[in-house]
N, C-alpha and C positions, 0 to 999 in steps of 0.2 A: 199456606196450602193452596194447590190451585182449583180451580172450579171450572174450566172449560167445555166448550161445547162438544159434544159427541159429535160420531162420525155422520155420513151421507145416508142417503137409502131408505129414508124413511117420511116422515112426514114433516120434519122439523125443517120448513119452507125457508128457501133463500135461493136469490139469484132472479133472475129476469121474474119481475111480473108479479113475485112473490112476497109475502106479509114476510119480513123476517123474522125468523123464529116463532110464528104463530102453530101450535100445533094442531094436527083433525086428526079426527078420530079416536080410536079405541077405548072409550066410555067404558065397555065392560070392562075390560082389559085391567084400565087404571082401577077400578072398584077392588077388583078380584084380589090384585101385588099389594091396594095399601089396606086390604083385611087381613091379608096372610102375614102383614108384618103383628098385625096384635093378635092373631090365633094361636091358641094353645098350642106349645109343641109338645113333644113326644116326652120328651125328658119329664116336661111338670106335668101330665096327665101320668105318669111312672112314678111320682113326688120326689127327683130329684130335682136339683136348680139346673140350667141350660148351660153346659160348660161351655159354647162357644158363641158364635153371633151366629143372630138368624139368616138364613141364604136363601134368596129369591135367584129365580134361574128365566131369563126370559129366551126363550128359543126360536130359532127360525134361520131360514136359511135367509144368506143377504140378499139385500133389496127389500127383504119383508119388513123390511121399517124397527127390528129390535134395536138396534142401537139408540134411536130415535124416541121412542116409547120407553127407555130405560134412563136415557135425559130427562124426561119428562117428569118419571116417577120421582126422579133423583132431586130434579124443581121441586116438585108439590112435597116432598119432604123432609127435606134439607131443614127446614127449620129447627125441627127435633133433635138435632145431632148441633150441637154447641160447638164440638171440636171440629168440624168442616167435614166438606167432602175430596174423598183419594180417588182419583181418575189414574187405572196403568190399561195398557193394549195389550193384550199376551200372545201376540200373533201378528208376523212382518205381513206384508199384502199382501205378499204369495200364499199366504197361509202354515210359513213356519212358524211352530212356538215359539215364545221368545223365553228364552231359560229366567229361571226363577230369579237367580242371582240379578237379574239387571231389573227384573220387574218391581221386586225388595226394594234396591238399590234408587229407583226413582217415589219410591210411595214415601221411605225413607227422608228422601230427601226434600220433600214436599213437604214434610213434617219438621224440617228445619232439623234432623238427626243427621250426625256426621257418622260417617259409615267408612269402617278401614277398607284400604285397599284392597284388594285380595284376598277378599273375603267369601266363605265358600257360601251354598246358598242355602244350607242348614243354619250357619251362625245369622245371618242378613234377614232369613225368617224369623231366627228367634228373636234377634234384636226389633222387628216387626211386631210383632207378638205384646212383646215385655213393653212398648210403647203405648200401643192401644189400649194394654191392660187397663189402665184407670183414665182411657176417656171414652166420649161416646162420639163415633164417629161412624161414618156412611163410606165403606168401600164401590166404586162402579170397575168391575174389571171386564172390558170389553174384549170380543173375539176369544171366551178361553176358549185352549184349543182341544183341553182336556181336562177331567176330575183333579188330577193329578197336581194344575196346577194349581187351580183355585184351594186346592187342599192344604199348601203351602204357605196359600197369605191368607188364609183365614183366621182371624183372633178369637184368641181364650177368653172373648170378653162378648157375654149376653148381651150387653147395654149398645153394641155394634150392629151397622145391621150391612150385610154384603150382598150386591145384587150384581149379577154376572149374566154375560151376553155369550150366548155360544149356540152351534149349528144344532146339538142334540144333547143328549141327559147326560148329565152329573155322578155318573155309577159312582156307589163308593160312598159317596157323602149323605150322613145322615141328613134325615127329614129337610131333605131341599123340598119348595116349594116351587114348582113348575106353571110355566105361562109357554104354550106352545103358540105359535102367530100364525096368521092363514094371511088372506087377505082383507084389504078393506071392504066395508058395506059399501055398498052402491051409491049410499046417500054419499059418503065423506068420498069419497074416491071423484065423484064429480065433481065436489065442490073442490077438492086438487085439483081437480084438471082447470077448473072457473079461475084459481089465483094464476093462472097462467095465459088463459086463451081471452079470458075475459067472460062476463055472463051470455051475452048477444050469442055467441057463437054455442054456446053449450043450447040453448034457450030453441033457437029455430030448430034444433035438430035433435032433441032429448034421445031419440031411440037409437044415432046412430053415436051420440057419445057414451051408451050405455052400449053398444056395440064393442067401443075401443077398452070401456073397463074392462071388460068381458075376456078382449082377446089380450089385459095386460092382469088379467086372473086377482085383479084389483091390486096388486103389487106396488108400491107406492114408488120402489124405483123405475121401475117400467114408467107408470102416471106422469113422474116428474119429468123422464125425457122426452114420452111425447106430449106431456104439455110444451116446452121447452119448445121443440122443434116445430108446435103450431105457433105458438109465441111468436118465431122468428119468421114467420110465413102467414104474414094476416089476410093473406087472399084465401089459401090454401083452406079446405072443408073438412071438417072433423069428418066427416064419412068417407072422404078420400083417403086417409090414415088408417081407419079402421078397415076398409078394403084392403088396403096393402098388407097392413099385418094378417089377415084373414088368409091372404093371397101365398106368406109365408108358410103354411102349415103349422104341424105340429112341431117342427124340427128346434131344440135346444128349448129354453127356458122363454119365457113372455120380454125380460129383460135384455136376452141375447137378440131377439126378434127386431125390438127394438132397437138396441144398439146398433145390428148392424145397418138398420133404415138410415139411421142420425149418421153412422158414419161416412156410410154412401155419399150423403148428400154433402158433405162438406166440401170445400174448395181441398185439391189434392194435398198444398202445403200444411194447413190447418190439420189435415186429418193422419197426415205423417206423423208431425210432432205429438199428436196425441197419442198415437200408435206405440212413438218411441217415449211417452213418459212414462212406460211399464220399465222400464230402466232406470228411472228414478228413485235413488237409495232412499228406503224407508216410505214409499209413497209420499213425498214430498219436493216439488220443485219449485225453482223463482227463474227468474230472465233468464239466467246465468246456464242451468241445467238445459232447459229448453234449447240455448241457442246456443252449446256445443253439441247437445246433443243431434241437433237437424242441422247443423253449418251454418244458421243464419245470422244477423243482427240481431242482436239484444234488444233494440227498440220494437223490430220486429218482433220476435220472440214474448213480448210483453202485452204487446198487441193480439195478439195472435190466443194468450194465456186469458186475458178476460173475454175475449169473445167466446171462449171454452166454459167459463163459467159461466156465463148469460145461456149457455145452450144445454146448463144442469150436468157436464163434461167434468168436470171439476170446481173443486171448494175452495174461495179463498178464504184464508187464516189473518183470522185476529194477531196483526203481528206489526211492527214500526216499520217492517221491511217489505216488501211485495213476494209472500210465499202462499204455496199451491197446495192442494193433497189431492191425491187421486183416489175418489172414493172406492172403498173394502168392495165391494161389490164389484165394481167394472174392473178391477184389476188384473185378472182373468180373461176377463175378453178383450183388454187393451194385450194382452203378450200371446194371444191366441193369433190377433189381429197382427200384429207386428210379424211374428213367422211366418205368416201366409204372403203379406206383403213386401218382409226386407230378405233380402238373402244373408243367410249368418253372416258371411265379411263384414255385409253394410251394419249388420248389429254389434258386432265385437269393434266397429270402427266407431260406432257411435259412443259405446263407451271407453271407449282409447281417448273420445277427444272431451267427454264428460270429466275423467280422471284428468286430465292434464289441464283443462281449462281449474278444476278445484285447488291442484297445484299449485298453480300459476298464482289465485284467487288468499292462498292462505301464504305465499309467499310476499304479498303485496300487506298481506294481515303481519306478517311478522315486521315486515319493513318499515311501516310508520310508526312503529315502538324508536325504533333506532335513529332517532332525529339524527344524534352526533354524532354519526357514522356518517363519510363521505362515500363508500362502496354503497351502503343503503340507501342513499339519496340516487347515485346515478343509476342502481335498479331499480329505484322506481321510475327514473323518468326515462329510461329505454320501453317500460312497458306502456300500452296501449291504454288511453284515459281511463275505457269502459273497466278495467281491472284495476284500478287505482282507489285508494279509500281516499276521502279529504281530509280527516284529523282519525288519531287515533282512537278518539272516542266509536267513531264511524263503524272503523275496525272491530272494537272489540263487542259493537253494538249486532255485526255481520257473524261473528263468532258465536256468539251466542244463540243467535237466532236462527244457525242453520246447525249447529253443535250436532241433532240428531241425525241429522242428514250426512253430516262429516264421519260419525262414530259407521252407519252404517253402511258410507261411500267403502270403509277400509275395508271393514267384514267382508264386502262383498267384493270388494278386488280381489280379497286373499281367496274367497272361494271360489274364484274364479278360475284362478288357477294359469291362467294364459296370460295375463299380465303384472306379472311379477314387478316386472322394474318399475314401472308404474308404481302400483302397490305400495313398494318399499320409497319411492321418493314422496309420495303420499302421504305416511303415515310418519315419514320425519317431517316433512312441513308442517304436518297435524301438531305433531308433539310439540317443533321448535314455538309456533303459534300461541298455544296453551300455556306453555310455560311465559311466553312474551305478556300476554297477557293476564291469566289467571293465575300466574306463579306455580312452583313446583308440589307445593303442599296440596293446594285447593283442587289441582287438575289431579294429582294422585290417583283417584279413581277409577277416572278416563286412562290416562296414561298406562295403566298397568295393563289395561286390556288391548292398547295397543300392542305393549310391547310383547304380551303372546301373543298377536297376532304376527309381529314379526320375528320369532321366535320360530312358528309354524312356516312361513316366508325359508327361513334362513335353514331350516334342515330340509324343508322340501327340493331345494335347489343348492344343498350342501355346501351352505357360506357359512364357513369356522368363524369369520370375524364378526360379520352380524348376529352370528349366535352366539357369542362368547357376551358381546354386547346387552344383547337380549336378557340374557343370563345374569348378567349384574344388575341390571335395572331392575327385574323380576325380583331378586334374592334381597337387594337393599330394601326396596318395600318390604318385606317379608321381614327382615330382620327387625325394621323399623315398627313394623306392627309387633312383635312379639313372637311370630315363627320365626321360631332363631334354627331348628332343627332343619326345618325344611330351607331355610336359607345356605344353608351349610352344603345340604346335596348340591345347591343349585352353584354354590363360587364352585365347588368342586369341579363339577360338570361347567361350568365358567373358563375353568382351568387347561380343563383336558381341550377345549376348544380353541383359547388364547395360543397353546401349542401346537395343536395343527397348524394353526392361522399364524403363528411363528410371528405373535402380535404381541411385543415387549410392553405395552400399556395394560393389555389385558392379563399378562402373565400376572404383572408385577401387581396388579391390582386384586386379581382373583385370590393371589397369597395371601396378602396381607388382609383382606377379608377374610378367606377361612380362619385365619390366627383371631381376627377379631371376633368372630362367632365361638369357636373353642375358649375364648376370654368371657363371652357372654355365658356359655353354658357352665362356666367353673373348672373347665381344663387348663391350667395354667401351665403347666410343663408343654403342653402343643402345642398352646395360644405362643406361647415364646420361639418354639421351634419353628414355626410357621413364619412369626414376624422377623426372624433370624431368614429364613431361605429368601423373603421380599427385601431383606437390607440386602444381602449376598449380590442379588440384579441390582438392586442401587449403586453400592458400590463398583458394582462391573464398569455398569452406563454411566459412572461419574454423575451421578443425580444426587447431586451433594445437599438441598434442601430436604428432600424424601428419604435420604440415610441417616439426616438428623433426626426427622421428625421418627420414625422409626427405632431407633434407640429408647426416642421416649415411649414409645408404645412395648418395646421391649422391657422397658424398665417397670413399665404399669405390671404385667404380666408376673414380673419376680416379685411386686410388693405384694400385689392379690397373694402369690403361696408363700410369703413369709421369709426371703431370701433376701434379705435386704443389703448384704453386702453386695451381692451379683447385680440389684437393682441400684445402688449408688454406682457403680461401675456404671451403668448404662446412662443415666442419668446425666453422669458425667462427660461421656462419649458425645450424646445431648448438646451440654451446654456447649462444648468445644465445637459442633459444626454449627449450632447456631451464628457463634459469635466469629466463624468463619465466614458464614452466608451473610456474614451482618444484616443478621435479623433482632434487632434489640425484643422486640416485645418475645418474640419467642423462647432468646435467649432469657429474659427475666421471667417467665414462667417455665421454661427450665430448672433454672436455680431454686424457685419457691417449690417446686417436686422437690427436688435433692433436697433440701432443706429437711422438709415433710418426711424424707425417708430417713434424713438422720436422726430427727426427734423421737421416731416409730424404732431406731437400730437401738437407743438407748444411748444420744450421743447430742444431749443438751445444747453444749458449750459450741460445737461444731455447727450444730442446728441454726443456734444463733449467729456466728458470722456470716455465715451463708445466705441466712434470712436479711440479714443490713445489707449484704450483698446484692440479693435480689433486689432488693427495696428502691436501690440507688440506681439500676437498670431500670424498673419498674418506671422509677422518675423522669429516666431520660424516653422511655417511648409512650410516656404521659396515658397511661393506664392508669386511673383514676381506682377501678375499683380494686385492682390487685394491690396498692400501693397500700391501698387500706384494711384490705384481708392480710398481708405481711405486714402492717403495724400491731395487726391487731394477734397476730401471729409470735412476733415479738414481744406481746404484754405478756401471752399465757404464759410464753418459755421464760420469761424472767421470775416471774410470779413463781416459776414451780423451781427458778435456782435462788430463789429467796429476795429477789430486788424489786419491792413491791411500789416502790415510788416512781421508778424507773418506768414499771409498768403500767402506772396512771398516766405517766406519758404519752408512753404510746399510744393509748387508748384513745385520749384526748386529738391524740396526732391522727389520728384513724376518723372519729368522730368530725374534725377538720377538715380532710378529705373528701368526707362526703357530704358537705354541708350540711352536719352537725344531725344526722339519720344515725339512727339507734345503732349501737356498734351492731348487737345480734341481727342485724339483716346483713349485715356486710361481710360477715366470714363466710369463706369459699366453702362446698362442703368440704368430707372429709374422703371422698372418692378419690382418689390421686389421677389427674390430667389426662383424658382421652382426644388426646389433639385434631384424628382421624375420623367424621363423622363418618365417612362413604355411604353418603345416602344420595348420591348425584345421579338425577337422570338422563342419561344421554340421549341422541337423537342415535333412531337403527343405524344410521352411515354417515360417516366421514363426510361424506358426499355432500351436494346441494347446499 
């Protein structure tokens, strides 16, 4: 479970000058959250028990230090809660919600719960819910954006206690316990301003630093930037700051006041890239973001990022890699700032060259996987050092650490809407990357949410084949999890796409899917019919491995409903292109079906040739364990035609096999052979 530090904008000190992490103020504040945590609620003053966890609500508009003051309480409390504390954001920096589903999906995952793919965000709460049920744990959900959501990840469990950060009340939810935030007292608000300017400077001039509180309405993010920017000006006079802001009026907030003094004063280049890190997916960026986003060097670019933090501009992150956030608060006035100063072109170019630089960046990620590839080594060394990982560890050390920022580079291409191709080359590097690294399983989560992203990509600009694509990845999850129904619509509508796009992989693929879903729900007359139209294109395109395998999926289909002459026939069709395609291991698990089906038709003696048969393929493509489920397969069928020594034999022969392992783990079950998982995830295009 993680425990990380909340966001900016408050009092919780870092960067030039400042105590790290040292907190001031709100003495009342703190008294007031950790009384309400052991006052009576409503429920036990009524004498029922408290069906849910208790809910503190700390409110205020950003800059007033709530996110800050909610760390704090989260410190001083944390002890109490055995099971840790869950840190989610419910709100991008612009101030979108962020849907429940993915908010679950990380609290989840914090909690070490594997969480299906495509899961909607009723089951992902509940699965939320029935986790916390029997332990006692501290929820912080910062920026909710509304009742609605915090209503969602709230646990049925008293012994929880959930404390939530948001601009105004909680409608809705019983007996929240509300902390509205003003500003700082006088006293603490100076002494902010002292970890910054230093004492001397506050000390000669007490009235005109209680001036600047004054005109920063005690605001602790206001405080911290112009402490900040006396910091970086130790000639410069607290009274001369407090004039100036004075000088601004009343116009916009105390925070914007300031902001725009600190931005003014910057060198032009410094104050661009700031301007343009309101484009930065997820409010978070490193070298990389920075210096496609403004056209510069990366060295530059990094330079340029800590002198931002030393000026209270931004937060760096506890991270192995060098990453940024742009505090909740100025986020706003950074893309307020950016439109006034860049002309749209200059903004959609900036992130035209943001997306292509991450491109590039997850192409070099996928490339150091692929030592033994000689096309992978010469892309890597065509590209430019600064984009080069040095081992693959590096890579997948880069992947993970900017993961959020990747998930919502794509979101926010697709919403873009003007840069499609981008977008879509984007979110295949994404995929190919994750898979290279995290494997198909583990990224499953991720992945499905790209591939509706490109799903939306591909009917917005009416591409049959990336949506047919889309369509398959989407539905295999889905089947894979247990939506077998809803996977079924989706090959369908897979299908009808595959044939616009007059895309013989996705045809042939969508078929034989749906037949395989109508086998999952217990249709067996379709599941055949279906797998029968996918051999038909096999057979067309002379795809003599996929018309074998196929027979066998046909033949599954006739044993499920009891037809087992129809299903030896197929069976048989089977073993003869196996042993065409000289494919021995296939061909020997062919023959052990056929077998299976003749002992099920009531046909012993048959069973048994068949089965020696298989046994002696089995041998030659050194399949250990089938060699040992057809011995052991062999014992029953003798056993039950009466040759009971015969079948200690075998038994023995089986027990042999597997270095003398208990026969009973060794037999196959008795499901008959689904050769076809089709759970493959593809990348959105051909392409790249």
């Amino acid at each position: 479970m993680t425990d990380q530090a909340v966001d900016t904008g408050g009092v919780q000190l870092s960067g030039h000058a400042a105590t790290e992490g040292h907190f001031l103020g709100r003495t009342r504040e703190l008294k007031e959250l950790r009384a309400d945590i052991e006052r009576t609620g409503l429920d036990t003053i009524s004498g029922r028990k408290a069906p849910r966890a208790r809910v503190l609500l700390i409110a205020g508009r950003p800059g007033s230090g709530r996110s800050a003051l909610a760390g704090e309480l989260v410190r001083q409390v944390a002890g109490r809660y055995p099971d840790g504390v869950l840190r989610a954001r419910l709100a991008e920096p612009d101030g979108t919600p962020v849907p429940v589903e993915r908010a679950a999906r990380e609290l989840l995952a914090a909690l070490d719960v594997p969480t299906p793919p495509g899961a909607d965000q009723d089951d992902l709460a509940a699965l939320l819910r029935e986790t916390l049920a029997e332990r006692r744990a501290l929820l912080l959900l910062d920026d909710a954006a509304g009742a609605e959501q915090v209503d969602a990840l709230l646990p049925d469990a008293p012994q929880c206690l959930l404390v939530a950060v948001s601009a105004g009340p909680l409608t809705g939810i019983a007996d929240v316990r509300p902390c509205t935030l003003g500003g700082l007292d006088t006293k603490s608000a100076l002494e902010l301003l002292t970890r910054y300017t230093g004492s001397v400077r506050i000390t000669v001039d007490p009235r005109s630093a209680e001036q600047l509180v004054e005109a920063c309405q005690g605001q602790p993010a206001a405080l911290k930037l112009a402490g900040s920017w006396l910091a970086a000006r130790p000639k410069a006079a607290v009274a001369d700051l407090a004039k100036q802001l004075h000088a601004e009026g009343d116009e916009g907030t105390p925070l914007s006041r300031v902001f725009r003094l600190v931005h003014t004063a910057l060198p032009a280049p410094a104050a661009r890239i700031l301007r343009l890190l309101s484009l930065a997916p997820a409010g978070l960026a490193d070298p990389h973001t920075a210096s496609a986003l403004a056209g510069c060097s990366v060295g530059a670019a990094r330079t340029t990022l800590d002198d931002l933090v030393a000026l209270g501009l931004l937060r760096a992150l506890d991270s192995p890699l060098p990453q940024y956030e742009v505090p909740g608060c100025l986020h706003s006035l950074l893309r307020t700032a950016a439109e006034a100063y860049e002309r749209p072109a200059e903004l959609q170019l900036a992130r035209a060259r943001m997306l292509e630089r991450t491109v590039r960046l997850l192409q070099s990620c996928r490339a150091i996987t692929e030592t033994d590839s000689p096309q992978a080594r010469e892309k890597l060394q065509v590209m430019p050092r600064a984009l080069r990982f040095p081992t693959p560890r590096a890579a997948a050390d880069w992947l993970q650490a900017r993961r959020p920022a990747l998930l919502a580079s794509a979101r926010l291409a697709v919403a873009d809407g003007e840069l499609d191709t981008l977008a879509r080359r984007l979110m295949s590097q994404l995929v190919r990357a994750m898979v290279a690294h995290l494997g198909t399983q583990a990224a499953a989560p991720d992945l499905y949410g790209i591939h509706q992203l490109v799903l939306d990509v591909a009917e917005r600009r009416r591409l049959p084949r990336e949506k047919a694509a889309a369509l398959l990845n989407l539905a295999d999850v889905d089947a894979r999890t247990g939506r077998t129904a809803e996977a079924l619509v989706r090959y369908r509508a897979a299908l009808d796409a595959g044939r616009e796009a007059n895309d013989p992989y996705a045809i042939g693929r969508a078929m034989e899917s749906v037949g395989g879903a109508h086998l999952e729900l217990g249709d067996y007359d379709r599941a055949a019919d279906w797998f029968g139209r996918a051999l038909a294109q096999r057979l067309a395109r002379d795809e003599r491995a996929d018309a074998a395998r196929l027979y066998g999926r046909i033949a599954t289909a006739h044993t499920y409903a009891g037809r087992y002459g129809e299903a030896q026939r197929a069976w048989r069709a089977a073993v003869a292109g196996h042993r065409k395609n000289d494919d021995v291991g296939a061909h020997a698990r062919a023959l052990s079906e056929l077998a299976r089906v003749q002992e099920y038709a009531g046909r012993p003696e048959e069973s048994l040739r068949t089965c020696q048969e298989a046994a002696e393929w089995a041998g030659r493509a050194e399949d250990t364990r089938l060699q040992a489920a057809l011995q052991l397969r062999l014992a029953d069928t003798l056993e039950r035609l009466g040759d009971a020594a015969a079948a200690r034999l075998h038994r023995g022969a089986a027990e042999r096999i597997l270095g003398e392992e208990p026969s009973d783990g060794a037999e196959e079950p008795d499901r008959p052979e689904n050769t076809e998982d089709a759970c493959e995830i593809r990348s959105a295009s051909p392409k790249d």
